[in-house]
C-alpha positions in Angstrom: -92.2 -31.5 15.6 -93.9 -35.2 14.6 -94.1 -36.4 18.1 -96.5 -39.0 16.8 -95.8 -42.6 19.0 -95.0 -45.3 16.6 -97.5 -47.1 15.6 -97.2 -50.4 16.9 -100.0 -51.9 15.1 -100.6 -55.6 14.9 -103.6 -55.3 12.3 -101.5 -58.2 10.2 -100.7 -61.9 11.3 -96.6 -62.1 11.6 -95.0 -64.0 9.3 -95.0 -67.3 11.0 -98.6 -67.4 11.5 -99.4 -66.2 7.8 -101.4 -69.2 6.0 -104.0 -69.0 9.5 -107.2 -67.3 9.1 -107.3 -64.5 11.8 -110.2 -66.2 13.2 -108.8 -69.1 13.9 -105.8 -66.8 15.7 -108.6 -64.7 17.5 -110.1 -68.1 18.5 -106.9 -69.4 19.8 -105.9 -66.3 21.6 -109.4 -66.8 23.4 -108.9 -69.8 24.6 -105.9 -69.9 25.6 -106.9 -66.4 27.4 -109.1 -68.3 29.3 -107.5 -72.0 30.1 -104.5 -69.3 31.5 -107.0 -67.5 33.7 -108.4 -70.8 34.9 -105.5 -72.4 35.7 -104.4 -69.0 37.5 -107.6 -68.6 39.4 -107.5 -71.7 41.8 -110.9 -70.0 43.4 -113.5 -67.6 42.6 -111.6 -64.0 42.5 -114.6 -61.1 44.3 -113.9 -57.7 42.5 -111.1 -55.7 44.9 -110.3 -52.3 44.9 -108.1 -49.6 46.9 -108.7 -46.9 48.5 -105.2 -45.6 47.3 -106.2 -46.4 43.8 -109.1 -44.2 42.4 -110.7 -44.7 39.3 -108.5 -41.9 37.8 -105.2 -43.4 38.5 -103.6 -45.2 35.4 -103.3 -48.1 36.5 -106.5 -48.5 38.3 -107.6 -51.4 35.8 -104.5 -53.7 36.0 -104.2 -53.2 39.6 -107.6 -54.0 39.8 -107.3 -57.2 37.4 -103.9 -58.9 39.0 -105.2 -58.5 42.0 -108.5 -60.3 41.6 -106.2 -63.3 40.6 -105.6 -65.8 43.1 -103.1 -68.3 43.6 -103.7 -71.3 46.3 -106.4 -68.5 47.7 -104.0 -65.7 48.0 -104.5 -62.9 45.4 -101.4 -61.3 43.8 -99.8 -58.6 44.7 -102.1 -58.2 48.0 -99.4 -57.7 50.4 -100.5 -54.6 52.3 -104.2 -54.8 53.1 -106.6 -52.0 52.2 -104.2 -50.3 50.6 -102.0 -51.3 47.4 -99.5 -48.5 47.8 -98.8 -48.0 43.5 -96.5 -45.4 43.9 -94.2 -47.4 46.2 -91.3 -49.1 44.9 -91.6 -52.7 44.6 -88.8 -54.6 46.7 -86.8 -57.9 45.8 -89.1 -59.7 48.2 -92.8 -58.7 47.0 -91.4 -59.4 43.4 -90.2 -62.9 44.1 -93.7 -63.9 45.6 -95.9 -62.7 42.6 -93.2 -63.8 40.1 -93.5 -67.5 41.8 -96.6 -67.1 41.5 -97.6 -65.8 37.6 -94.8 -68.6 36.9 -97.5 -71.1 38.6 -93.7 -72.4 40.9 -95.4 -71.5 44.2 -95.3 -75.4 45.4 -92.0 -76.5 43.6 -89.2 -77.7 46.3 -86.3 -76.4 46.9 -83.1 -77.2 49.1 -82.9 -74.8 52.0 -79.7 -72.2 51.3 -78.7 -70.4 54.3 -79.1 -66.4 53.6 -78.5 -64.2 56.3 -81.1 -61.7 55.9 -83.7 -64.2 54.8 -84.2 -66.5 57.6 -86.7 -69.2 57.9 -89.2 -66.8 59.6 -89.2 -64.4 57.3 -92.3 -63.6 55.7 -91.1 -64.2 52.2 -88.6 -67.2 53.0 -90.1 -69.6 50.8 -90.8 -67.1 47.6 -87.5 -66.4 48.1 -85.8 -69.6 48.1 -87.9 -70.9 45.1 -87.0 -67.3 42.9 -83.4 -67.8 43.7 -83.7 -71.7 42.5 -85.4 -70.4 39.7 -82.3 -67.9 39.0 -85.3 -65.2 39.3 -83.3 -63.2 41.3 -79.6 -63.8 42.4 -77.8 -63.3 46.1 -75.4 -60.3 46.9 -72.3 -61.0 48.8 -74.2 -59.9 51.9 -77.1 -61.7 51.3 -80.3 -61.1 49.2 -81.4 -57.8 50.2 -85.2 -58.5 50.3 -86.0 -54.7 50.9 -83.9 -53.2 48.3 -86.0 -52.1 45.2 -84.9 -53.4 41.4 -84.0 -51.5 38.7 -86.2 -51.8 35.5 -83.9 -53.6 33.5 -83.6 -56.4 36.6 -87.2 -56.3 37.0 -87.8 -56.6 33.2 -85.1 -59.7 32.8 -87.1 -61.8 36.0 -90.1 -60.9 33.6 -88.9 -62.1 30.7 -87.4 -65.5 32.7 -90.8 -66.1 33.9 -92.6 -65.7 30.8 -90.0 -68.3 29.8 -91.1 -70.5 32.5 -94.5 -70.2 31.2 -93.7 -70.8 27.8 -90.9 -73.4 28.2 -91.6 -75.1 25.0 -90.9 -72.2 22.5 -87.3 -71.1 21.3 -85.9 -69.1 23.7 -82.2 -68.8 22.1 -82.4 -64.5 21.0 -81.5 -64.7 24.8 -78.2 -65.5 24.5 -77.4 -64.7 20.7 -78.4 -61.1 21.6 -76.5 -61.0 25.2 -74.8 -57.6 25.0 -71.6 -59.1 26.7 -71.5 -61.7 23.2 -73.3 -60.2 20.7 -71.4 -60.3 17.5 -73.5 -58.5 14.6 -70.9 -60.0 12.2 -67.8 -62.2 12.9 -65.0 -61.2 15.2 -66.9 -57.7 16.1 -68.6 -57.4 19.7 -70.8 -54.5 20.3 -70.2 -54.2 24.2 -74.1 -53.4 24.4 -75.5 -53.2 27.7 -76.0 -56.4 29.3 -79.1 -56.3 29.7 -79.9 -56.1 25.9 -81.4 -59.4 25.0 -83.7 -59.0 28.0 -84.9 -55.6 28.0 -85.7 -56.4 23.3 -87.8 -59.4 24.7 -89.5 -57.0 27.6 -90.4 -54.5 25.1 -91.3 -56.9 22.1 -93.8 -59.0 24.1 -95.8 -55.3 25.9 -94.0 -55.9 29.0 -93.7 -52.5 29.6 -96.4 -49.2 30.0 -96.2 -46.6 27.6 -97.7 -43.7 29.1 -99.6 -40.7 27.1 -97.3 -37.7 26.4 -99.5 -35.7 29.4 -97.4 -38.5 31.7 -94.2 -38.6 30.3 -92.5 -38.1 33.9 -93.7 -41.4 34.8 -91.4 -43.2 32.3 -88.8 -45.2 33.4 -85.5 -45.7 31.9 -83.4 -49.2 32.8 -81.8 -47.8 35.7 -84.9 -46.4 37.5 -86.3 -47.9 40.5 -90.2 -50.0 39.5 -93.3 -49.1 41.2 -95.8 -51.6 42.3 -98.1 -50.0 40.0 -95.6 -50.8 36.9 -95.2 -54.0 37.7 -99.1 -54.8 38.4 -99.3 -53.7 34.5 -96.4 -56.2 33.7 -97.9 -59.5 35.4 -101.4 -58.2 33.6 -99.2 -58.5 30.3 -97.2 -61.8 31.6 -100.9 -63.5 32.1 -102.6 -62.3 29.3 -99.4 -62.9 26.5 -100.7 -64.7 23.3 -98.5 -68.4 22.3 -98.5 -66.2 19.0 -96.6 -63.7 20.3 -93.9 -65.3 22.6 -93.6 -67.7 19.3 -92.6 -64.8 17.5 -89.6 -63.8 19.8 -87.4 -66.3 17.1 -87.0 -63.5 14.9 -84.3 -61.9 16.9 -82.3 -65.2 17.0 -79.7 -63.9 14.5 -79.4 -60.1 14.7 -76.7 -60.0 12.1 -75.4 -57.1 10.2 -73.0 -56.3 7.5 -69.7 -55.6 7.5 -69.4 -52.2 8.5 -66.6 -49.6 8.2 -65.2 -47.5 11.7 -67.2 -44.8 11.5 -70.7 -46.9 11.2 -68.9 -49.1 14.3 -68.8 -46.5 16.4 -72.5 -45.2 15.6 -74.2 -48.7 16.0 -71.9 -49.2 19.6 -73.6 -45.3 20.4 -76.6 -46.3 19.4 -77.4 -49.6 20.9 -76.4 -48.5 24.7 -79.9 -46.6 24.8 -82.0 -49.8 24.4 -84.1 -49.5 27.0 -85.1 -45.7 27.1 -88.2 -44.7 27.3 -90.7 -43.1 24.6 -90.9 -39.7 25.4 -92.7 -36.9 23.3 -90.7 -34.0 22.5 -87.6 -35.8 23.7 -84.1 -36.4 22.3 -81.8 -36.4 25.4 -81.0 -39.0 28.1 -82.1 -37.1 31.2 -84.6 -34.2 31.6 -82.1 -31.4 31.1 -81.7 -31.4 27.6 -79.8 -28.5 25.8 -82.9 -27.7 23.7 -85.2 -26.9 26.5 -86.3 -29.6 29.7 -87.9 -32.6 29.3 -90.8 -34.5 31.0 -88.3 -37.1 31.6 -84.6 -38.5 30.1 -86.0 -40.4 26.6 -86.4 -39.8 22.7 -89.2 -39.8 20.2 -88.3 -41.4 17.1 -87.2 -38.1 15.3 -85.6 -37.5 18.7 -83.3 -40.2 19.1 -82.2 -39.9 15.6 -81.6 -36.2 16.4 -79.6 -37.4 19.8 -77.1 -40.0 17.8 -76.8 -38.8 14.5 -76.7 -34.6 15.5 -75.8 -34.3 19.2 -73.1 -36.9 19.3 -71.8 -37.2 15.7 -72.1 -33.9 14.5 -74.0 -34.1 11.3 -75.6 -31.6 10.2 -79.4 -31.7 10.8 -81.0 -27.9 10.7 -83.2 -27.1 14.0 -85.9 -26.6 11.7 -85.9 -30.5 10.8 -86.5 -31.7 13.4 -89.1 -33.8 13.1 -89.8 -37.2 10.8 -91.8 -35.5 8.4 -88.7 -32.0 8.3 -85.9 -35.1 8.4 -87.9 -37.2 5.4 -88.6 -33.8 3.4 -84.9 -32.5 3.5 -83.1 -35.8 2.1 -81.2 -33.9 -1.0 -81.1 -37.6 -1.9 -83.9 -40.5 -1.2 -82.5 -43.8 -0.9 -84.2 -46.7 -2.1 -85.0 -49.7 0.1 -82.4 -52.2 -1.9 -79.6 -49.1 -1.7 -79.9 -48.4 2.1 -76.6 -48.5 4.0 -76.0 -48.6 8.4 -76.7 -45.1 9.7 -78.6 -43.8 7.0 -82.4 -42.3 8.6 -85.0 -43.9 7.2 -88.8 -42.8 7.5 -92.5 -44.6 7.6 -95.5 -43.1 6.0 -98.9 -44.5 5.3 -98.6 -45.1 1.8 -94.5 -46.7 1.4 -92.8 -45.2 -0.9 -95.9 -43.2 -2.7 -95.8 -41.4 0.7 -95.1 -37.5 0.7 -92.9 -36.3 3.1 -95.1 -34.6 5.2 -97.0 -37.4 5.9 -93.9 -39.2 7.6 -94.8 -40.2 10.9 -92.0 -42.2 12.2 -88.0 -42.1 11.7 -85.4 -44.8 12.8 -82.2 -45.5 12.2 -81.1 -48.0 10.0 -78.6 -51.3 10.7 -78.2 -53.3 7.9 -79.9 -56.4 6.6 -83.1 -54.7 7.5 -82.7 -54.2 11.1 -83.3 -50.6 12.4 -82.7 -49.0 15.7 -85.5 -46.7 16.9 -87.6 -45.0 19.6 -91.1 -46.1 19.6 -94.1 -47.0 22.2 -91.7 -49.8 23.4 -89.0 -47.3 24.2 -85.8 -47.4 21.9 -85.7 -51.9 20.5 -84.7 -53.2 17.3 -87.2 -53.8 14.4 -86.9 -54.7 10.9 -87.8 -53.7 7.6 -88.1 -57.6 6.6 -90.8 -58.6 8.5 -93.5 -59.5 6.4 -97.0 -58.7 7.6 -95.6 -55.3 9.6 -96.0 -51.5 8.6 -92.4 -51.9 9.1 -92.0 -53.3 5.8 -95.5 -52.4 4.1 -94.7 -48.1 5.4 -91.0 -47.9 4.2 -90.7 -44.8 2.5 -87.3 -43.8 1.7 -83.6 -43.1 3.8 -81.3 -40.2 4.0 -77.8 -40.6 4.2 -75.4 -38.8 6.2 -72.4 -40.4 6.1 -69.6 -39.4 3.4 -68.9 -42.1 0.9 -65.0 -42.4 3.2 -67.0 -43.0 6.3 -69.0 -45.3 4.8 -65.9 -47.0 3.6 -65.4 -50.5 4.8 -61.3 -51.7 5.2 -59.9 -54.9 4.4 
């Protein structure tokens, strides 16, 4: 099976930086690398490690990096002493202090709001107050609940609004044109995506999130699992490090629109869409571990997997077992479908060489929207792409697609 992670590679400028030298990028990455680490570091940061953290754990070096960083001459993320605890979830609290924090909000004032489980003694009282100002974080009915644990997809949205705070002069709008409660790929149709959708594309599109090696895969998280400390120590390593370049680039998901498509590609695209968020796993192409094909590390899809998940396990086509992977899917298209000639829900496949590409050397699949926007497992976990953005293997590694779909499903009404 090609189990091969998508190559996410950033070798080319993207098209709105095309025209710079990539010195002059490299240069400005650089500096503004090191203005963000100065403005950061209020005072000299001492190497720190923790005796809970060997050298062989994963996350050793951003644990070790966020940590050195201090804020009025209080390092992040130090809220247990000698010992960082990475395996323990992260609560509400302990992510509204470092959040304040990365977001540089840590003296901003604030009104008092009366919450009962965060009174004015507590601890984190004034993290808290300045996160819930920020919208951060929201109140319950029954308070804030500073000991409860998010889920990814909440942690990854107070990411994404802090990166935001960083960045408060770039355009920001894919977060509510992509809001899975509004999305409307074309007029009048909403795709009831998961609300979450805009937040958890942006996570995944800036490297908000860690993709472990296949020999990990039981780490991953999907949106509804509970973040460790030693997740979201990689994530505020990301959040402080982020290129301009690259939260710049976030415009390109302002208007995710697609073409008018008939019932049966509605219902694919709805199916589809619902597993943004999932994680990268290798050999996988099920939700949860327990997948009918044999057990997973962990609920999440390759690329040839989550293909195989939609198009197969849901929808019925008829893929053979023995294509099951990109390069099997690419070779047994009866038919290969140009670029111009592509149509929502056909497969489409990457290869080194575009279209000169043989089949066996296929080593990605996604599937394909419309107007050049795809659907597909990679690295990030399952996000949108496109086949249009210039300066990407995305459009460069285009091979060919397979269709699926009978010419009456592909049928659009009037």
């Amino acid at each position: 099976m090609a189990r091969v992670a998508v190559r996410d590679r950033l070798r080319r400028v993207p098209a709105g930086w095309r025209g710079r030298t990539g010195r002059s990028i490299g240069a400005a990455v650089v500096v503004g690398t090191v203005a963000l680490v100065w403005m950061c570091a209020t005072v000299p940061a001492d190497a720190r490690s923790y005796r809970d953290v060997p050298k062989s754990h994963w996350a050793r070096k951003y644990v070790s990096w966020v940590t050195d960083q201090r804020v009025d001459g209080k390092r992040l993320m130090h809220d247990h002493g000698r010992r960082f605890r990475p395996g323990r979830p992260i609560t509400r609290a302990e992510l509204c202090r470092v959040l304040v924090r990365t977001a540089g909000k840590q003296q901003m004032r604030f009104r008092h709001r009366d919450i009962p489980d965060v009174p004015r003694y507590h601890p984190y009282y004034r993290d808290i107050q300045i996160a819930l100002k920020l919208r951060l974080l929201g109140l319950y009915r029954d308070g804030f609940r500073p000991e409860q644990v998010p889920r990814l997809w909440q942690f990854h949205r107070a990411a994404v609004k802090t990166v935001r705070l960083r960045f408060p002069d770039q355009d920001w709008r894919m977060l509510q044109t992509l809001d899975g409660r509004r999305w409307e790929p074309n007029p009048g149709w909403r795709v009831r995506a998961p609300k979450y959708l805009s937040y958890e594309i942006a996570a995944r599109y800036l490297g908000l999130r860690y993709n472990h090696p296949a020999v990990d895969d039981r780490l991953e998280l999907t949106p509804r699992d509970l973040v460790r400390r030693d997740e979201a120590a990689f994530t505020v390593y990301q959040i402080l490090r982020l290129p301009t370049w690259r939260v710049w680039s976030l415009r390109t998901f302002n208007d995710v629109s697609l073409p008018r498509l008939s019932s049966r590609q509605r219902q694919i695209v709805r199916f589809a869409v619902r597993w943004v968020g999932y994680p990268h796993v290798y050999g996988g192409e099920f939700p949860r571990v327990d997948s009918p094909y044999g057990r997973q590390a962990h609920g999440g899809f390759d690329c040839s997997g989550f293909d195989w998940w939609v198009m197969k396990m849901k929808f019925g086509y008829r893929i053979p077992v023995v294509q099951r992977s990109a390069a099997q899917m690419a070779a047994g298209a009866s038919r290969r479908i140009r670029r111009s000639r592509l149509k929502a829900c056909d497969l489409i496949f990457f290869g080194p060489n575009g279209r000169r590409s043989p089949a066996s050397s296929s080593y990605h699949a996604a599937l394909y929207l419309g107007n050049g926007w795809f659907i597909h497992s990679s690295s990030a976990g399952v996000s949108l792409a496109s086949i249009r953005w210039r300066g990407w293997d995305w459009n460069t590694d285009l091979m060919w697609g397979r269709r699926l779909l009978t010419r009456s499903q592909l049928r659009v009404g009037r």
